[in-house]
N, C-alpha and C positions, 0 to 999 in steps of 0.2 A: 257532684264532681268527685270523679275516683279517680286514681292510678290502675293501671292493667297490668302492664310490664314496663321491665327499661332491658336495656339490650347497650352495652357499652365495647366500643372498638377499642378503643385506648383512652385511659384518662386517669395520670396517675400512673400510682401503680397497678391498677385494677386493668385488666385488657382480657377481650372476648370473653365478657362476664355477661352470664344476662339472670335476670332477676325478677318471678313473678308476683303479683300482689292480688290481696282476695282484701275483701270487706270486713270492716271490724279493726283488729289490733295484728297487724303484722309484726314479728318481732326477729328481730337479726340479732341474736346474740356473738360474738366471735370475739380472738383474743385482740389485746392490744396491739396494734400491728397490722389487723388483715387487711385495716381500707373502709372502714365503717363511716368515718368523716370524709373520706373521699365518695363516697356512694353518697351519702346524702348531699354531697358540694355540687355533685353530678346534677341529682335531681334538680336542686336552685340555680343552677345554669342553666340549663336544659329551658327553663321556663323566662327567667327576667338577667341571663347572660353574668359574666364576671365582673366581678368586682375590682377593684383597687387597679385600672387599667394603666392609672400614669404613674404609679408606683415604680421605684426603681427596683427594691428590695423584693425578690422573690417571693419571700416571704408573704410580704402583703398583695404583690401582684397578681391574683388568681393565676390568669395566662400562662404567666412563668411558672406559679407552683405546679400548675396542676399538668404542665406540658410532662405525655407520655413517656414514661423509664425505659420504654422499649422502645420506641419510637413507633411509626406505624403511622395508619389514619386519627388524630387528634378526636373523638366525638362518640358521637351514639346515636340512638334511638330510642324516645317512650312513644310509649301506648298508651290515651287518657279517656276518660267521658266525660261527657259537660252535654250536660241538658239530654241527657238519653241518647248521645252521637258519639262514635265514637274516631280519636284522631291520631294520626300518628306523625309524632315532630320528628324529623332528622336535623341536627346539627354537625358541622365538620368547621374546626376553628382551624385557624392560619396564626403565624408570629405575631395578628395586630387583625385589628377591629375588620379592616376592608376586604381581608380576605375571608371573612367567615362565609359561609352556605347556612341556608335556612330551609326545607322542605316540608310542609305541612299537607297532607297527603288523607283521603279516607279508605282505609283499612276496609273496606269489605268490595269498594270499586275499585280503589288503586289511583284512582284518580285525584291531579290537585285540590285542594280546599281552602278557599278565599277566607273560610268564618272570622280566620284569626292572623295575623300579621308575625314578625317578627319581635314585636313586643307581646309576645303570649302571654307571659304570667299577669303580666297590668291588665292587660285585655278580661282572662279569667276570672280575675282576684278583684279587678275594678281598684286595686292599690301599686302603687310603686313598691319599687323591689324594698328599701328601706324600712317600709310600714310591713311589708311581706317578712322579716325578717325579726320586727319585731311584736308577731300575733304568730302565725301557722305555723313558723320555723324555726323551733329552739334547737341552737344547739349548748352543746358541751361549756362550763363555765360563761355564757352568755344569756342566763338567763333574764335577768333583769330586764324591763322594758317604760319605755315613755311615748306619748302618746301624739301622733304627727298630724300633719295638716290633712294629708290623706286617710289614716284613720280617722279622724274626724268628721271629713264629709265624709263616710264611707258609714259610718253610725249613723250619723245625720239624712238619711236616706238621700245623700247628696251627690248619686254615683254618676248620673246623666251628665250632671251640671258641674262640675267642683272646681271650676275655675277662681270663684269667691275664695271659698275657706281655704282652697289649696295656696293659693297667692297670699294669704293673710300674712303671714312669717316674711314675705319678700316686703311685701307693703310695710308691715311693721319696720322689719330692718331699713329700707331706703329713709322713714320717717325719720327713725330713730339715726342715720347715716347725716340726712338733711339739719336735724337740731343740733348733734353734735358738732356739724362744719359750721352754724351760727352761731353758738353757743357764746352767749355772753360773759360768762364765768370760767370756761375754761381758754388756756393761753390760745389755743389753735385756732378756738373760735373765730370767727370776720368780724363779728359785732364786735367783740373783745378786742380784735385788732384795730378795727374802726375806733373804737373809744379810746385805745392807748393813742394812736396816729393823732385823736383828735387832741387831745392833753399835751401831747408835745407840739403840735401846731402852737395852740395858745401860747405857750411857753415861749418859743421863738420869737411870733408875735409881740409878745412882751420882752424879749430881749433886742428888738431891734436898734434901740437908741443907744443899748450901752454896745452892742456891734459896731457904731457908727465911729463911739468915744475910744474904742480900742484901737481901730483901723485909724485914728492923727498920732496914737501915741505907737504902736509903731512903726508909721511914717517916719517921725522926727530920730523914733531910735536905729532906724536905719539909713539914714540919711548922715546921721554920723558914724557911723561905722565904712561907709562910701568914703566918708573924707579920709578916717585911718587908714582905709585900704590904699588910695592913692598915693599918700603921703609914704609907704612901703613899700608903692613901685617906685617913685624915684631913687630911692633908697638902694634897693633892689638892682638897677639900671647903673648906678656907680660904680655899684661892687663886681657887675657883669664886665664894666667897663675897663677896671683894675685888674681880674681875672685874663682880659683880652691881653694886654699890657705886659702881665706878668709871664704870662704863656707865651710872647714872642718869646723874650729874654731865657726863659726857660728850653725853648726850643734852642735856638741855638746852640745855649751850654750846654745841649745835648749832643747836636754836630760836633760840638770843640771836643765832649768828653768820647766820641765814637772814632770822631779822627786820629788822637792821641791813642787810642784804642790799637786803631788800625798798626801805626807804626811800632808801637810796642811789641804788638802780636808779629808784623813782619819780623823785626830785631831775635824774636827770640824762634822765629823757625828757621831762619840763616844759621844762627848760632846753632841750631839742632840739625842742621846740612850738615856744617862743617863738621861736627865732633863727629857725624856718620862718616862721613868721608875720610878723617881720620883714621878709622882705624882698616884702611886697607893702606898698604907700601906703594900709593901713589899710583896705582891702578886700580879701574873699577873695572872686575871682572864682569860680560853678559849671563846675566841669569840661565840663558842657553846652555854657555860653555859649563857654567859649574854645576847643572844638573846632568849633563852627559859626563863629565865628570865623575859626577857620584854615582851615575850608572857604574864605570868604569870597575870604580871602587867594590859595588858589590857584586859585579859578575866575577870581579877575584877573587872575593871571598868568599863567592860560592862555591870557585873553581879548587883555593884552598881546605872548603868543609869537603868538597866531594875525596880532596888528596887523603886526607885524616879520616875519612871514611872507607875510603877503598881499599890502608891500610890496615885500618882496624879489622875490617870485614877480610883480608888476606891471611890474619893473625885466626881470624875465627869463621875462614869461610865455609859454608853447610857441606862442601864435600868431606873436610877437615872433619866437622865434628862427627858426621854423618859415619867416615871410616872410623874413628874412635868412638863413638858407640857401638857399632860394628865386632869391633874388636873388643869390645868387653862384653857383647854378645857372646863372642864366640870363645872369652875364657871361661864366663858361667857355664855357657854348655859343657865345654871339654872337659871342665872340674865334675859337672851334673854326671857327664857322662862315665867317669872315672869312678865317681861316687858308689854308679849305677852299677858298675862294673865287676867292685867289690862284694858291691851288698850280693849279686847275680851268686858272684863265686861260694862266698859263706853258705847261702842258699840252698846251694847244689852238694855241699860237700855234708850238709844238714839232712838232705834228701837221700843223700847215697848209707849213710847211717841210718837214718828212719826204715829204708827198704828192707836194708838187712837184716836189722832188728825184726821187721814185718817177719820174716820168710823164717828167722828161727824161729817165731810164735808159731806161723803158721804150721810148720813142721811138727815144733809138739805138741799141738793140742793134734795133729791128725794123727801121729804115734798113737798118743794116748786115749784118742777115740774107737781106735783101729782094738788096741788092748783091751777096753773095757767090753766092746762089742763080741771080742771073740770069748772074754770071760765070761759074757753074759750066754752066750751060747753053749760054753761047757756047763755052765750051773742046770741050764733047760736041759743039758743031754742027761746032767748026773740027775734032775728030776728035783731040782731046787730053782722054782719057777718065781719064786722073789725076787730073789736075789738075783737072779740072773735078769729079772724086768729092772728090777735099779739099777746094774749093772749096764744093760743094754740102753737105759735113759740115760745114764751118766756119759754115755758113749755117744749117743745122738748130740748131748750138751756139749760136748769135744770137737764133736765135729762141727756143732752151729759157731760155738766160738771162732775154731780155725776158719769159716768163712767170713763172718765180720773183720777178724785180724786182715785176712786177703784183703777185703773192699778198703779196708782203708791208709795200704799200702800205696804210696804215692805214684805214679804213671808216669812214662818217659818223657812224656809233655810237660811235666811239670815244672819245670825252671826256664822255659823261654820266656824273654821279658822284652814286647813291642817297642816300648817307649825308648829301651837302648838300640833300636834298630832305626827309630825316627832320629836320635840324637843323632847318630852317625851321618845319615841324610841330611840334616841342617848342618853338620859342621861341614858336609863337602860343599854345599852351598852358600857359606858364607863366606869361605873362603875365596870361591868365587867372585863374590862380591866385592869383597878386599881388593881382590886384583884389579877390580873394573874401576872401582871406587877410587884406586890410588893414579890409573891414568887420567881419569878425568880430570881432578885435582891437578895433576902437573899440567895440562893444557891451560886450565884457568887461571893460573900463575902466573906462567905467560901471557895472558891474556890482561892480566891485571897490571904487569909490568909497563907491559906496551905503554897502556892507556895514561898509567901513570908518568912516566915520560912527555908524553903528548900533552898531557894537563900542565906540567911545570914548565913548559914550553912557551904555553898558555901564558902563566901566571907571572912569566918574566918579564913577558911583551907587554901588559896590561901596568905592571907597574912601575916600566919605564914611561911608559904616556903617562900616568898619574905623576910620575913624578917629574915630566918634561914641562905639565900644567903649571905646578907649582912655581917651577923656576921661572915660566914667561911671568908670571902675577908677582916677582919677585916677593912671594912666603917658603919657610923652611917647611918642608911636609913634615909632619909628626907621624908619632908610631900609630895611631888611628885616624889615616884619613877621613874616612867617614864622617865621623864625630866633628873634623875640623873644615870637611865641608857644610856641612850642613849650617855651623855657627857661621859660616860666612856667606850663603843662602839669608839668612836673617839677618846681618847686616846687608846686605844687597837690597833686601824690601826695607828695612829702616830708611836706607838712602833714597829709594826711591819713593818711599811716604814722606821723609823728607822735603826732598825734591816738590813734589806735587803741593803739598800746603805750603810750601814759601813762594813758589809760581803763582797759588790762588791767593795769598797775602798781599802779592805784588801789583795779582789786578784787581782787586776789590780795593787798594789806596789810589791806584792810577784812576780807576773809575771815579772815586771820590770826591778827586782835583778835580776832575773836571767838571766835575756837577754843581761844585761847590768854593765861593768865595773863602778857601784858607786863609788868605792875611787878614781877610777884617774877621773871620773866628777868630785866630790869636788874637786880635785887637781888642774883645768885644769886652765891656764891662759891665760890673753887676751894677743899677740903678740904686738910686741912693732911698732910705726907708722902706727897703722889700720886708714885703710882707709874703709868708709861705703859702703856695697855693692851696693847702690843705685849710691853714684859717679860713682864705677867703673862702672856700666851699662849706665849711663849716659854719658862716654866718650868713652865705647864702639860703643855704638847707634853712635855718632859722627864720630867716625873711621871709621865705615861698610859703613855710608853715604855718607863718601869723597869716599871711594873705590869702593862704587856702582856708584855714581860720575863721578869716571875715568873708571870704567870697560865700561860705557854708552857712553861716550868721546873714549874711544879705536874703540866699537863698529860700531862709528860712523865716527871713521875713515878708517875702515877697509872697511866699505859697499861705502862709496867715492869710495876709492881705488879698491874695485872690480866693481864698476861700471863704474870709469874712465879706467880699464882697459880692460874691454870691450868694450869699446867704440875706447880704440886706437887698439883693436888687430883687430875689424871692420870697419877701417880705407882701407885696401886694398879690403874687401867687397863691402863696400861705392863706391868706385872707382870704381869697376866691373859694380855694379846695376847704378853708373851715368850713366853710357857711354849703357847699355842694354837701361835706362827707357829711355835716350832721343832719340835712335833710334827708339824705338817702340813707342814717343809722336810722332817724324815727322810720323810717319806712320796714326797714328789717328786723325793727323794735316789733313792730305789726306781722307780720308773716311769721316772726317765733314763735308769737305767740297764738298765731292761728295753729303753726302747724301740730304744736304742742295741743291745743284743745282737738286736734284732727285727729292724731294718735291715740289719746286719751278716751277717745268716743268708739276708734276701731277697737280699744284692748274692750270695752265695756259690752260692744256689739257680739264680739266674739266668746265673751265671758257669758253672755245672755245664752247664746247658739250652745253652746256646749253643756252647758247647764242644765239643760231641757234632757239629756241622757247620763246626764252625772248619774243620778239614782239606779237604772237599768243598769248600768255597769257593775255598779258600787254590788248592786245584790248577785250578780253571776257571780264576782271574788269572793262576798260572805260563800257564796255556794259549791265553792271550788275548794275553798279554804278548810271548810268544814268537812267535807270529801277529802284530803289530805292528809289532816293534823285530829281530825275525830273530837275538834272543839268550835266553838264562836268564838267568830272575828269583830267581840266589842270594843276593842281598844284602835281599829282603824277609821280613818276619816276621811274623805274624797274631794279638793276644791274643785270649784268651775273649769280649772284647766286640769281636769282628770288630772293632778295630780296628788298620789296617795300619801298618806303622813299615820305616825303611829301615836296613839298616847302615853307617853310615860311619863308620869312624875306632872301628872295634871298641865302636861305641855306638848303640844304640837314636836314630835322629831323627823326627822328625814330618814328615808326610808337606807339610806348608806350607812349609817351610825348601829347597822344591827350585823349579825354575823353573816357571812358567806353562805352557811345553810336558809338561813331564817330568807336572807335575801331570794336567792334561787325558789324559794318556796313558794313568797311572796309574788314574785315578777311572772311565776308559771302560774299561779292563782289567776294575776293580773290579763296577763295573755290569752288566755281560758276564755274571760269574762269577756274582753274587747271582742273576741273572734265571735261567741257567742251573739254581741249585740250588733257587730257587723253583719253578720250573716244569721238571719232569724230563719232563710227556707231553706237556701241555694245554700248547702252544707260543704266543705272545701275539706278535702286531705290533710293531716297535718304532719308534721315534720320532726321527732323529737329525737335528736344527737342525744343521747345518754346525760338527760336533763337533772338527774336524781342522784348523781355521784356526789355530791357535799350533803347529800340527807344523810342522817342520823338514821339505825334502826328503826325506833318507832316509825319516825316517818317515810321508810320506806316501804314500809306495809302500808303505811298510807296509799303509798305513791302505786302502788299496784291494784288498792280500790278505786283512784283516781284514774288507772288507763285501762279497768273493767266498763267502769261508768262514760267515760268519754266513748271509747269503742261503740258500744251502743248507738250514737249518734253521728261519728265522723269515720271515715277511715285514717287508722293512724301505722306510720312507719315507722318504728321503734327500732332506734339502734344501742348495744348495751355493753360491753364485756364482761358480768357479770351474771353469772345465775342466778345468784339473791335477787336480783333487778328485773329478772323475767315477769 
């Protein structure tokens, strides 16, 4: 049974990977990161499917972990041999178990192949994936291993049949499920319950008679308490009575005290008429009249603010100011232009002196250029050629002078001055303005006059009506009508609030009479030894409390009494179900204790069966071990249930109590040795995720005579990130 190839679409993060394998020691070295545990999780899929399916946590849920980074088709392809045939598995997984595809196919037809089923690796291996996981397939920090019901048959040349040894763990557990739920000793136990149930039966049993003696005493204690309680309803029913009694009398004084009420209340909204009424001269103006009125008032005082306004704005109207900025326009100009005038004049009279001064420069440097040039000329004739070149340079210098002098004689252009030519054009135009400016203004004068005429016109007519008002209301108008209408607006609504609540005073006492006997109110007298209603409810409260009291005391004796009396009338029950439940405990007394010898005889059968390869085992680990570590393994020891212990300190230890190396070392010796005696012809691939990362030096030279020597015999898949570890 070899590996050929695998060929992976997506899984992981490993996609369109494919990967050959030859006989002997394959070895994948690569760093931490490539996918080296994902290539070997591939392969144990591939064969006995994912693991941790109901997992929530990704983590443990293969599916989930291993669902492709890239997305894509989920699966793969290997290539295996078994038994000299060779096969090729397709797998393609889905979100969950029902959509996976399984294709088992032979490689040299093409065609399906029945050999093997969808449980391949079981089928191969003759072990479930658990037992598979821990013999063929180490990985990384998992080395350790124990030894299962499947490996077991699977040593036991029991691969046909392994229904027995494989069921042994369920049988035991249901055994061990069955003693615990009888279990005499512990609380949960039935027997245990049986026996407590039966203890308190007896007990009962034996309390019936003083049940009996409880249930007359309190009878009689509640039979007087019956009597208290009665004798506090009549009690009760008096005071209810007196309550009645006292509440007529009380109602009434209550009519007497509402009717006095009522008239009281009339008296003093009269009295609040009249003082409103009062204060007008015997006429009540309509609230109509005095808000037209007050209109009146302020349309004259609007008419008067417009007068004071129309004046004021006459005194300062925009034509007014408009010409008087105007005209101080046009003095700053004139002044500007005067200014300009002068400065022009000084300028010119500055100019005509600078020219002339020019023209006598000018004049003698060209004399004096003219002179030196001609002397220079007599020096060249008399044959004094120096003298007469400095002469005739000084003459050149004369004359360059006299023309600079010219250039910067001033030009007859030189004193006009624009800005007094634009003054003069703004002052003829503002003058202009002036004139336009000043008719306008007299139109609007008139125009103001008019209006104002026609306002006080106005203003006379309005405040003869205001004051025609006043005289019909027989009031003196004051100097701010306004003001003293509006006070007489608010007594207007005084009066007629007034009005309205001594109207509604008048029928709420009318209605009263008639509803109601006034002379026998006035009549009506207080009862002689009145007691306040508030006592009486206050020793009623007290009454109802004792009687709720005893009615809670009655209650509580009655619920005794029907509970002690079922308990005696299930006194001959009691006695039936003792005498059934301790027949049927001896009976369960018997079946614990069969099923206890039952279990007893499977652990001893099964202790016998495995024992018979203890020693085969025990000697492939010395043989593995020694291969490893380059010493003997005298200090280990092997029970009947293949499991291993070390000797220290002349005592059995557990094989956890050693270090992380030692263990790893250990569980891979152990592994070795099971596969070994599993498989003695039909030799299986094995699987090693980087098993030797917690060895130590030494022993990793070990570890590499160990997968020289295994190679030999198996083919192995060696995954590592280390080169030392090659």
């Amino acid at each position: 049974m070899r590996l050929i190839r695998c060929h992976i679409e997506n899984f992981g993060k490993l996609s369109d990977f494919t990967c050959d394998f030859s006989e002997g020691c394959n070895t994948i070295c690569e760093e931490n990161g490539w996918g080296k545990s994902t290539l070997a999780a591939f392969l144990r899929v591939m064969l006995f499917g994912f693991r941790g399916e109901g997992k929530r946590d990704p983590l443990e849920n293969e599916r989930k972990r291993y669902t492709p980074w890239q997305k894509g088709v989920y699966g793969g392809e290997l290539l295996f041999e078994s038994d000299g045939k060779q096969y090729s598995v397709r797998r393609t997984f889905g979100s969950k178990a029902a959509e996976d595809e399984f294709v088992l196919t032979d490689p040299v037809t093409h065609l399906p192949s029945e050999d093997f089923s969808e449980k391949l690796g079981e089928e191969l291996f003759q072990i479930d994936a658990g037992s598979f996981e821990r013999t063929t397939f180490i990985s990384q920090n998992d080395c350790e291993t124990f030894v299962t019901d499947s490996i077991n048959a699977k040593i036991g040349n029991l691969a046909e049949n392994t229904d027995d040894i494989n069921n042994f763990e369920t049988a035991d557990k249901r055994l061990g499920d069955l003693l615990n739920a009888m279990s005499p000793s512990r609380k949960t136990g039935s027997i245990r319950r049986d026996k407590d149930r039966i203890t308190e039966l007896k007990t009962q049993i034996r309390n019936g008679q003083e049940i009996q003696n409880t249930m007359q005493s309190i009878a009689a204690r509640e039979k007087a308490v019956v009597e208290e309680r009665e004798k506090l309803a009549e009690e009760l029913a008096e005071l209810q009575a007196k309550q009645r009694e006292l509440g007529v009398y009380k109602d009434q004084q209550a009519k007497r005290e509402k009717y006095m009420d009522l008239r009281t209340k009339l008296a003093e909204r009269e009295q609040i008429l009249k003082d409103a009424k009062g204060k007008f001269n015997g006429v009540i103006p309509a609230e109509e009249d005095l808000r037209n009125c007050q209109s009146q008032c302020s349309e004259a005082e609007s008419i008067r603010r417009a007068m004071e306004l129309s004046a004021q704005m006459g005194n300062e109207s925009s034509c007014g100011m408009q010409y008087e900025e105007q005209e101080v326009e046009y003095r700053e100009k004139l002044a500007r232009l005067k200014t300009l005038e002068t400065v022009q004049a000084q300028e010119e009279r500055r100019i005509l002196r600078e020219r002339e001064t020019g023209r006598k420069r000018k004049t003698m440097f060209a004399v004096m250029g003219v002179l030196l040039l001609l002397a220079g000329v007599i020096c060249f004739v008399l044959k004094q050629p120096v003298l007469g070149g400095i002469l005739a340079a000084l003459g050149i210098v004369a004359l360059g002078a006299m023309w600079f002098v010219a250039a910067g004689i001033p030009g007859e252009d030189a004193v006009e001055n624009v800005e007094i030519e634009d003054l003069r054009a703004e002052l003829v135009r503002l003058e202009a303005e002036r004139k336009e400016l000043s008719a306008r203004q007299k139109a609007r004068s008139e125009e103001r006059d008019r209006r104002r005429r026609e306002q006080a016109a106005q203003y006379e007519q309005l405040q003869a009506k205001i004051k025609s008002f006043f005289d019909r209301i027989g009031i003196l108008m004051e100097e701010h009508p306004e003001e003293q209408l509006s006070q007489l607006l608010e007594y207007r609504r005084d009066y007629r609030n007034a009005l309205t609540e001594c109207q509604k005073s008048e029928q709420e006492l009318k209605t009263f009479e008639k509803t109601v006997d006034v002379p026998r109110l006035l009549a009506l007298k207080a009862p002689e030894g009145e007691e306040s209603l508030e006592s009486l409810t206050e020793e009623m409260k007290e009454v109802s409390a004792q009687m709720e009291e005893r009615f809670r005391t009655i209650r509580s004796y009655r619920d005794q009494l029907s509970s002690l009396q079922e308990s005696w009338d299930n006194v001959e029950n009691m006695q039936e179900e003792l005498k059934t439940l301790e027949e049927e405990t001896g009976e369960r007394l018997k079946q614990y204790e069969l099923l206890g010898t039952t279990k007893k005889l499977l652990e001893e059968a099964r202790s016998s069966f495995t024992a018979r390869y203890t020693e085969p085992v025990m000697a492939g680990f010395r043989k593995y071990y020694t291969i490893l570590t380059g010493t003997e393994c005298e200090n280990y020891q092997m029970d009947a249930n293949t499991k291993l212990q070390v000797i220290e300190g002349n005592m059995p230890r557990e094989i956890g109590y050693m270090s992380l190396g030692n263990r790893d070392l250990i569980g891979i010796c152990m592994r070795m040795a099971l596969v070994e005696a599993m498989y003695e012809e039909r030799k299986p691939f094995l699987i090693l995720d980087d098993p030797f990362v917690n060895l130590d030096e030494n022993r990793t030279r070990g570890a590499k005579r160990f997968l020289a020597q295994i190679a030999k015999e198996y083919q192995v898949i060696y995954f590592t990130c280390h080169g030392s570890r090659e």
